[in-house]
C-alpha positions as CSV (number, residue, x, y, z in Angstrom):
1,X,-51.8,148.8,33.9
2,X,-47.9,146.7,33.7
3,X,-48.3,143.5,34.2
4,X,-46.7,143.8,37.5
5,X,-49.4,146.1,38.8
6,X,-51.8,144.0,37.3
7,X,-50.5,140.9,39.1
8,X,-50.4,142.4,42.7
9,X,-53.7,144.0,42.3
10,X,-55.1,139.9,41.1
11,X,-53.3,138.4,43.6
12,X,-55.1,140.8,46.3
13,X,-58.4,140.3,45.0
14,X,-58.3,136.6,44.4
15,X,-56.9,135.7,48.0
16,X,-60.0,137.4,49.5
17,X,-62.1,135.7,46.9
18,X,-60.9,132.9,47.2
19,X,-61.4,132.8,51.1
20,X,-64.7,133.9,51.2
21,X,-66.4,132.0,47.9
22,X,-64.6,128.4,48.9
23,X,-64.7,127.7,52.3
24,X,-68.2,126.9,52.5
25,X,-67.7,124.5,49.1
26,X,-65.1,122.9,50.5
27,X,-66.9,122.0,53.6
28,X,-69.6,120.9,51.2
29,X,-67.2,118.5,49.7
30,X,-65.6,117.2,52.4
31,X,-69.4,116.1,53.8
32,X,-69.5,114.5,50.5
33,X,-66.9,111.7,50.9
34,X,-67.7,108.7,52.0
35,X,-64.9,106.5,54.1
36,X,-65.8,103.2,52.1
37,X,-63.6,103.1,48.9
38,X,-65.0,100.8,46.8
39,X,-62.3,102.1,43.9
40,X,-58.9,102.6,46.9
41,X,-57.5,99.8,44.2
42,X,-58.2,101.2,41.1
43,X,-55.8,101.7,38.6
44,X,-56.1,105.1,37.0
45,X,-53.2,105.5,35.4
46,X,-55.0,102.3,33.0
47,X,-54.8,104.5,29.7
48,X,-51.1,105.4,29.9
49,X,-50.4,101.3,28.9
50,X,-52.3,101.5,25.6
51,X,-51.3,102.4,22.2
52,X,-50.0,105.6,21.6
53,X,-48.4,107.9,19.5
54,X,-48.5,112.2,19.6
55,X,-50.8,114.0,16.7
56,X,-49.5,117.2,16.2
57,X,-51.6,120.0,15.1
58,X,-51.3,122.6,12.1
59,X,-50.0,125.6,14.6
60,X,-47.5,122.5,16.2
61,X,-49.0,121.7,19.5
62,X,-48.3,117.9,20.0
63,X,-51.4,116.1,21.5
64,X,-50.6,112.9,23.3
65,X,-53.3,110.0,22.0
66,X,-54.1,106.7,23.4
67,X,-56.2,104.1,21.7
68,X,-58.1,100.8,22.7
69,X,-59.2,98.1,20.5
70,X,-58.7,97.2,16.8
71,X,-57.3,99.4,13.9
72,X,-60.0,97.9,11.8
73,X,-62.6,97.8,13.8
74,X,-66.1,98.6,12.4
75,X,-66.5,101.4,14.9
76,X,-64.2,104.1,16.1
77,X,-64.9,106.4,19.0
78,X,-63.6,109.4,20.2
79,X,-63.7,111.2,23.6
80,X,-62.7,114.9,24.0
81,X,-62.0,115.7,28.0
82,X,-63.4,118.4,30.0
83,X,-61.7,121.8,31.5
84,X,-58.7,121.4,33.5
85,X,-58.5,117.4,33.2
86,X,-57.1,115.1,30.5
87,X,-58.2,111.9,29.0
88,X,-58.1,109.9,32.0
89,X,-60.8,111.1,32.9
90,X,-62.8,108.8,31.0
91,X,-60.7,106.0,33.0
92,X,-64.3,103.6,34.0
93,X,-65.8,104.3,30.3
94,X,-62.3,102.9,28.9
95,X,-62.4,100.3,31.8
96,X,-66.1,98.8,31.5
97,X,-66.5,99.3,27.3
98,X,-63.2,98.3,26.4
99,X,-64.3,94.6,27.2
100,X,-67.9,95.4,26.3
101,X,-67.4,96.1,22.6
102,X,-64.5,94.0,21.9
103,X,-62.9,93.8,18.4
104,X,-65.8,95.8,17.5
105,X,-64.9,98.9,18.3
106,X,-62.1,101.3,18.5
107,X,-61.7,104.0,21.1
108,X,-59.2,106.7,21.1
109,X,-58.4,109.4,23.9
110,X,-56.7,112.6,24.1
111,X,-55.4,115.2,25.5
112,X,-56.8,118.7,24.8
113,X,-53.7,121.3,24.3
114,X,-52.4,122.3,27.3
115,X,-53.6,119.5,29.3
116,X,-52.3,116.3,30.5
117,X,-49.3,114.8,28.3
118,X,-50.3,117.4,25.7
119,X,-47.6,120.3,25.0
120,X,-49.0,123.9,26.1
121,X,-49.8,126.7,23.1
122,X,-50.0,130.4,23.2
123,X,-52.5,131.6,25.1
124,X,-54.7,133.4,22.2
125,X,-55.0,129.6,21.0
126,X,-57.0,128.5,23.9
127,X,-60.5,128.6,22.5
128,X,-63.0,126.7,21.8
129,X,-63.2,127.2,18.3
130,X,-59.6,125.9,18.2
131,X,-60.1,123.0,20.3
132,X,-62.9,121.7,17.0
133,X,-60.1,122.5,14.6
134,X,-57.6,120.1,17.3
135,X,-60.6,117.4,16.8
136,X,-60.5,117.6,13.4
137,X,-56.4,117.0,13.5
138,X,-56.7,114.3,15.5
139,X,-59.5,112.4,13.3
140,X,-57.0,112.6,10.3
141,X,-54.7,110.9,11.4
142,X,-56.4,108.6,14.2
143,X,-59.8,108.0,11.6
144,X,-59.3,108.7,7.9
145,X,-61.9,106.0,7.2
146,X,-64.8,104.4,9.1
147,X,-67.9,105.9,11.0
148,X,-66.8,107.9,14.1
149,X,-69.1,108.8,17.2
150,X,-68.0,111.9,19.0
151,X,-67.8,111.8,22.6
152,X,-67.0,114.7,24.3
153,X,-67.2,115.7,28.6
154,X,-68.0,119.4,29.9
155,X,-65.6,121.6,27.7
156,X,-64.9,118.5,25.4
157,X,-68.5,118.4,24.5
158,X,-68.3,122.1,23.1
159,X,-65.5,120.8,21.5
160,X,-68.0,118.5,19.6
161,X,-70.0,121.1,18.8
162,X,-66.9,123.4,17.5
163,X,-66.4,120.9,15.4
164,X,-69.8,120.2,14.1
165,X,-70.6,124.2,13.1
166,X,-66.5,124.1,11.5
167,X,-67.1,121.1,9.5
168,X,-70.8,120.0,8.7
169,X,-69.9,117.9,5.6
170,X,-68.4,115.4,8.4
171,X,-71.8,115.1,9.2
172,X,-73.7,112.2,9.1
173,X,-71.0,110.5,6.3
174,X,-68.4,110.2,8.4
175,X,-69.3,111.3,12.1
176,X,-72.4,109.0,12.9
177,X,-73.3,109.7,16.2
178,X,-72.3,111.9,19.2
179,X,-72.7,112.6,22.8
180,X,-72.4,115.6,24.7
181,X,-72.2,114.8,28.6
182,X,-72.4,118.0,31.0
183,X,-71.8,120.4,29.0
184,X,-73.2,123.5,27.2
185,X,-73.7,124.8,23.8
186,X,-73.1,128.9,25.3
187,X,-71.2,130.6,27.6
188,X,-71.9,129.3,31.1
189,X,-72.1,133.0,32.9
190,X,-75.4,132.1,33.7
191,X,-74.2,129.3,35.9
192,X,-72.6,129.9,39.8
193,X,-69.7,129.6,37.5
194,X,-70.4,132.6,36.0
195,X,-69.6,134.8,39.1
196,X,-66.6,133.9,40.0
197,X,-65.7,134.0,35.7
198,X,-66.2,137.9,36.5
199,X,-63.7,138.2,39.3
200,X,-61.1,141.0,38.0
201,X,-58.7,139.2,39.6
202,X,-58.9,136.4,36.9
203,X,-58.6,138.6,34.4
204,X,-55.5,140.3,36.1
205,X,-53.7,136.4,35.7
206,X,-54.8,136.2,32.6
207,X,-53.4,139.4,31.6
208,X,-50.1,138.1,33.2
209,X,-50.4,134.8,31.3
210,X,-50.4,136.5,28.0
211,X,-47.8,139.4,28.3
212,X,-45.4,138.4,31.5
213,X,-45.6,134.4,31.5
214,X,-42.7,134.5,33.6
215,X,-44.3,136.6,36.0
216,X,-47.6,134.0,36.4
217,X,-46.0,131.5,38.3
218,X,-46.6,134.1,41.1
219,X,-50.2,134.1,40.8
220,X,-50.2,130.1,40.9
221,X,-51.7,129.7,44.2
222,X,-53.5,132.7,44.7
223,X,-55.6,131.6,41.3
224,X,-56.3,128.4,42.6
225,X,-58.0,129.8,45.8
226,X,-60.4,131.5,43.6
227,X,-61.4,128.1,41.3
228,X,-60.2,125.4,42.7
229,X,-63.1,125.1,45.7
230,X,-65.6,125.6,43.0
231,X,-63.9,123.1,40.8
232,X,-64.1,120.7,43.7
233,X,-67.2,121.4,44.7
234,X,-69.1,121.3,41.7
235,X,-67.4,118.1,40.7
236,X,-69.6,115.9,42.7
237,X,-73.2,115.6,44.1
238,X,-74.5,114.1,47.4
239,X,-74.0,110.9,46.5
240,X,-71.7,108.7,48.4
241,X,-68.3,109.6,46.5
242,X,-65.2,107.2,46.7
243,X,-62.0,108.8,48.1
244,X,-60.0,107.7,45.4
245,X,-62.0,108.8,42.8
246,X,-62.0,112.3,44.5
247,X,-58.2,112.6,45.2
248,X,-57.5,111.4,41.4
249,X,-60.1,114.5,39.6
250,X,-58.0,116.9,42.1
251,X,-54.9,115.6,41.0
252,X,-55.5,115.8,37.5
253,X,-57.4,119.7,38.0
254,X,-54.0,120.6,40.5
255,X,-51.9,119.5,37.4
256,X,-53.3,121.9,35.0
257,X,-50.6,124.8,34.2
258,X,-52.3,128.3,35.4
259,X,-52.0,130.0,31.9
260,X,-54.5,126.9,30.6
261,X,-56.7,127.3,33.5
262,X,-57.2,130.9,33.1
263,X,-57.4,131.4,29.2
264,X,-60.2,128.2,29.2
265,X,-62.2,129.9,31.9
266,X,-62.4,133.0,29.7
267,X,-63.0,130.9,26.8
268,X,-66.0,128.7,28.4
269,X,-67.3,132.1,29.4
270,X,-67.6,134.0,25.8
271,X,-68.3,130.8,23.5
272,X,-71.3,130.3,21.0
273,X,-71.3,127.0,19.6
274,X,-75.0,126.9,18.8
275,X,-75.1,126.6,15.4
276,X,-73.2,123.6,15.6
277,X,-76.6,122.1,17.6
278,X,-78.3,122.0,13.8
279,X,-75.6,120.1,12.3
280,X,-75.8,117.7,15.2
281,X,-79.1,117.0,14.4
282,X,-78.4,115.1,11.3
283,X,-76.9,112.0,13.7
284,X,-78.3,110.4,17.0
285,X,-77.3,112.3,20.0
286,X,-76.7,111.5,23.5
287,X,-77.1,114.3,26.3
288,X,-76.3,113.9,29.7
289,X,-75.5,115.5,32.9
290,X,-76.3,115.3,36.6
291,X,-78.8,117.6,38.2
292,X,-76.6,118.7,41.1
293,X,-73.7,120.2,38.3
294,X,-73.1,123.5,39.4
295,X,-70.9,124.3,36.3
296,X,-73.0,123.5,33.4
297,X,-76.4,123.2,35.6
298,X,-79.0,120.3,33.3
299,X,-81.1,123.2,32.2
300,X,-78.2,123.6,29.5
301,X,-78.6,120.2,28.8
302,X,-82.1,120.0,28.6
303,X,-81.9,123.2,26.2
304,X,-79.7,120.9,24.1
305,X,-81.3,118.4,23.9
306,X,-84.3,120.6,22.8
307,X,-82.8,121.3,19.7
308,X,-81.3,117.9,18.2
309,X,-83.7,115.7,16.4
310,X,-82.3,112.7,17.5
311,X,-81.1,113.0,21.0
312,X,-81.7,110.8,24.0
313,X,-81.4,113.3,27.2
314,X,-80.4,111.6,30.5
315,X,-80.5,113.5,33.7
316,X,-78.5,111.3,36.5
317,X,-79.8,112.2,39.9
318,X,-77.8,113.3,42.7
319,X,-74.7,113.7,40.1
320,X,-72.3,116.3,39.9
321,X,-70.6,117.6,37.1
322,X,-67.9,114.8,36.5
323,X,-70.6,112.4,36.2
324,X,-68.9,109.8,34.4
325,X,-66.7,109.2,37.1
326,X,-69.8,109.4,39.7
327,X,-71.9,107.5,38.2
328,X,-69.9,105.8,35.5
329,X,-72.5,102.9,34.9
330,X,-75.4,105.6,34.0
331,X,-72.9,107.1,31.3
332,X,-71.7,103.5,29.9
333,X,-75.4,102.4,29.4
334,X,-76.1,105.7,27.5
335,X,-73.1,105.6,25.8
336,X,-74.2,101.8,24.6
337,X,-77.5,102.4,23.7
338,X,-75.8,105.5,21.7
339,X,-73.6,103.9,19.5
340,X,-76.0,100.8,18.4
341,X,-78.9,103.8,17.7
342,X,-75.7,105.2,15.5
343,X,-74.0,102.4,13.8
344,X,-75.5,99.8,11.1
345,X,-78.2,97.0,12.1
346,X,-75.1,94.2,12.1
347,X,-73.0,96.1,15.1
348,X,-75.7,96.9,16.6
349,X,-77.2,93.5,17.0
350,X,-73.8,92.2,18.2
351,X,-73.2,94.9,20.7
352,X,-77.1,94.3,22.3
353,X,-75.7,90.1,22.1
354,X,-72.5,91.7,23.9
355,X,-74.2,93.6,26.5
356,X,-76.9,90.8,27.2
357,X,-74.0,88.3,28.1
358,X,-71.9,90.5,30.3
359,X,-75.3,91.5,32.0
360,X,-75.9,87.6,32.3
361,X,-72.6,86.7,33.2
362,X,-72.6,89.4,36.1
């Protein structure tokens, strides 16, 4: 098939798709806002005024980095964003324990290649295997020294694990704790995800993506009426969610070039990171995710969490699957208790002082 015909016949197939599979989503979502906007003067562009510089990767893809806190703090974590979202999408996280660790600890954000501020890659470089090789790249130069706790949301949380089967001797000497938070160890075809993953009319874009890029632009919108509604849909559960919060996850899932979209959907689909679940054991864990995610649904999670020796698993109820935007104060608590299970008896008796006060003070 030329990528021409192969474009037409996606196109086709994803407008009728797309009709058929989001309408009753979208509905779904639009019952799920509230009109109280508890966050309608939230700043989430907060990360973009912190330190930052670009880490650029062995192939040359420049990831754009942000960091918060000390360059000598005890403590440094990392957080890896999800599928078709960048680093802001750990914006309350950032917010709430930026002041809550202090000088203590270090936290650095990025962009996964492709999104946000990152630069885009050839398409054969959009796996998940290379996303743990990005990690890596970005702990060289961000971490050289120091303990590290891995953080990692939805496709940054495979991420983790990438990075955990590709480098084990990381593990637990230099990477002392991590958390995986809605995500999945295997490809999610088993989820309501999976479905629409097997829509020929994907693989038609993607087809374009790879061998007629100048042809995909064309396939743009007729792509995002297949995945967007389900991307929106599943973002959230019934809770009460503010419309802020909502229109900035569209935002950043709209901003997302189509090539990215596509070649991660295919690479969520088809990855094993399992074996990265043993080295994981060797260091407290953290899982997490909301029982309403339609993407990575919490029996994933609760698999996980079967299979790491250490791990705390948290099911938030009535979350979707951006659940640390949701339910941010669920995810900060875990991510608390996470790092003073991790890090040595000193921090960890400071950050428990830390936490008491701000409770007290509140």
């Amino acid at each position: 098939m030329s990528a021409r015909a192969g474009w037409f016949a996606g196109a086709a197939g994803m407008s009728a798709v797309g009709t058929a599979a989001g309408v009753s989503m979208a509905r779904s979502l639009r019952r799920r806002v509230t009109s109280e906007d508890p966050h309608v003067d939230e700043d989430f562009e907060l990360l973009d005024a912190d330190r930052g510089c670009v880490v650029t990767t062995p192939d040359g893809v420049p990831l754009t980095v942000r960091e918060v806190g000390p360059k000598d703090a005890p403590l440094t974590v990392v957080f890896a964003h999800g599928f078709c979202l960048r680093m802001g999408s750990f914006h309350f996280q950032r917010a709430r324990l930026s002041d809550q660790w202090g000088a203590q600890v270090r936290m650095v954000f990025y962009d996964q290649r492709g999104h946000g501020q990152s630069g885009e890659a050839p398409p054969d470089t959009y796996t998940v295997e290379q996303l743990g090789q990005d990690l890596e790249s970005v702990l060289a130069v961000m971490a050289p020294r120091g303990p590290v706790v891995l953080v990692g949301h939805s496709m940054g949380g495979m991420t983790v694990l990438s990075h955990a089967r590709q480098y084990p001797q990381r593990y637990p000497t230099r990477i002392v704790g991590a958390a995986l938070i809605a995500s999945a160890a295997e490809g999610v075809s088993r989820s309501p995800l999976g479905e629409i993953l097997r829509n020929p009319a994907l693989e038609a874009v993607r087809f374009t993506a790879r061998y007629a890029p100048k042809l995909v632009h064309r396939g743009r919108g007729a792509a995002r009426r297949v995945i967007g509604p389900i991307l929106r849909a599943a973002s959230y559960g019934d809770q009460k969610i503010s419309p802020s919060v909502v229109a900035f996850s569209e935002e950043m899932m709209h901003d997302t070039p189509i090539a990215t979209l596509v070649e991660f959907l295919h690479a969520l689909e088809v990855h094993d990171e399992t074996e990265g679940l043993e080295t994981l054991s060797k260091v407290p864990t953290l899982v997490a995710c909301g029982d309403r995610d339609l993407l990575t649904p919490m029996e994933y999670s609760e698999e996980m969490a079967g299979a790491l020796a250490k791990a705390e698993l948290v099911i938030v109820c009535g979350a979707g699957h951006l659940v640390q935007l949701e339910r941010p104060e669920v995810i900060d608590d875990a991510l608390v208790r996470l790092v003073e299970r991790a890090t040595p008896s000193k921090l960890v008796a400071l950050t428990r002082r830390v936490r008491e006060r701000v409770r007290a003070n509140g």
